[in-house]
C-alpha positions as CSV (number, residue, x, y, z in Angstrom):
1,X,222.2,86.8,201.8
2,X,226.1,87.2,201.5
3,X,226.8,91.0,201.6
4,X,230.5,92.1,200.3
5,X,233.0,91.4,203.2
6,X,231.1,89.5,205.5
7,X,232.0,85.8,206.6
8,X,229.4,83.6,206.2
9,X,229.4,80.5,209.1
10,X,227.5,77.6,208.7
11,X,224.7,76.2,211.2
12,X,223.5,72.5,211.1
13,X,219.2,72.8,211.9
14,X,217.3,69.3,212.1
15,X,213.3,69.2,210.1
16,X,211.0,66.7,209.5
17,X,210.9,64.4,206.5
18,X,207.8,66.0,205.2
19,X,209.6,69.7,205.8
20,X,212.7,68.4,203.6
21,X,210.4,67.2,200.5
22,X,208.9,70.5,200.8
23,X,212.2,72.5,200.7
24,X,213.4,70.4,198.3
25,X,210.8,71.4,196.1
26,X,210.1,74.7,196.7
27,X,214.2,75.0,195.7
28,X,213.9,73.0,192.4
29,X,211.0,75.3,191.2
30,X,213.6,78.0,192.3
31,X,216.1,76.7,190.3
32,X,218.3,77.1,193.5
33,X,220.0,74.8,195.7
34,X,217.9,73.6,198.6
35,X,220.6,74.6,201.0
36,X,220.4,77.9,199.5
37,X,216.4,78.2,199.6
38,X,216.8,77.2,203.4
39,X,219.4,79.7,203.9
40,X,216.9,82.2,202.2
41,X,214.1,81.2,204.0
42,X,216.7,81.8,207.4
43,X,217.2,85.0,206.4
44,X,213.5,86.4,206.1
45,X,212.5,84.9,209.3
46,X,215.4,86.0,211.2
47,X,214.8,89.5,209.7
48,X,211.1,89.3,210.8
49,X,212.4,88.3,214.7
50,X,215.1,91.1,214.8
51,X,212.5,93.6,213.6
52,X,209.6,92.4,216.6
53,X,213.3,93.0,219.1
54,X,213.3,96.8,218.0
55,X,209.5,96.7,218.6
56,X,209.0,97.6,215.1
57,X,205.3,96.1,214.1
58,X,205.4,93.3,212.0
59,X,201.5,92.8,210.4
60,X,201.2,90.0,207.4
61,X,201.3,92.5,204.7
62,X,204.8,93.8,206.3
63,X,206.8,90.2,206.0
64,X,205.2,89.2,202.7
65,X,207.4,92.7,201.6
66,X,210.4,91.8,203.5
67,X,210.1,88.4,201.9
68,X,209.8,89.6,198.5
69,X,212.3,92.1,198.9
70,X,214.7,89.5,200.5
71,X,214.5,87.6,197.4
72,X,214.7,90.2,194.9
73,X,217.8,91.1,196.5
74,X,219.2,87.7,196.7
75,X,218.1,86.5,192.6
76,X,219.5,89.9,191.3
77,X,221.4,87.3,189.1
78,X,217.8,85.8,188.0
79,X,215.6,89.1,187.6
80,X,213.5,89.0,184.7
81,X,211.6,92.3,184.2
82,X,208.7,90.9,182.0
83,X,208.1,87.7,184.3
84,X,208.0,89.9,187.5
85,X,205.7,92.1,185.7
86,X,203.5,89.9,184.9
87,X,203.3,88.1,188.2
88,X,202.9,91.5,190.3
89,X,200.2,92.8,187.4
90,X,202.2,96.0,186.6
91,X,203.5,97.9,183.7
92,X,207.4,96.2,182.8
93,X,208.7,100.0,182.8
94,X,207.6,100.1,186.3
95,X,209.4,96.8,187.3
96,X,212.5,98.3,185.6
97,X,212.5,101.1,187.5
98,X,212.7,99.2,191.3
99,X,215.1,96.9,189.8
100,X,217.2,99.7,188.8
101,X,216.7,101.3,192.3
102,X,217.9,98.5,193.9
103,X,221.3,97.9,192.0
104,X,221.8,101.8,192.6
105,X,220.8,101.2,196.4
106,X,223.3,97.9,196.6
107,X,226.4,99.7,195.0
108,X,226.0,102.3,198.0
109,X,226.1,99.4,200.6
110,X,229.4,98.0,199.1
């Protein structure tokens, strides 16, 4: 995810045929591009492998959060209170609440 001020460099990575449908169509129910899913899907891994550097533990239930944080960083564009609701099985007021906490916590990293 582009964060104000930094330069973004581009990396070529070779995958399988089988890997490419897939992206393809994880991206298109995204509504995203499917360079931009894999550049997603860079960024939560890569997060995941700096984090087991710092010896920080890393169990399943840790990078499903990081994932879902990643992208609900990265759609803030695409956030739908109601639909996220729904989908985590919590009150909207609730959702509104982390949403807001997260523009609030963005503005202080620009």
């Amino acid at each position: 995810m582009k964060h104000p001020g930094t330069r973004m460099i581009g990396v070529t990575i070779s995958i399988t045929d089988k890997a490419k449908i897939t992206l393809d169509r994880q991206a298109a129910e995204r509504g995203l591009s499917s360079s931009f899913w894999a550049g997603q899907i860079f960024d939560m891994g890569f997060a995941a492998v700096c984090a087991r550097e710092k010896s920080m533990p890393i169990s399943d239930g840790d990078l499903d959060a990081l994932v879902g944080a990643t992208l609900l960083l990265t759609a803030r564009d695409q956030w739908d209170a109601g639909a996220i609701a729904d989908m985590l099985g919590v009150p909207e007021a609730t959702v509104l609440k982390v949403l807001e906490g997260w523009k609030t916590y963005r503005r202080g990293q620009a």
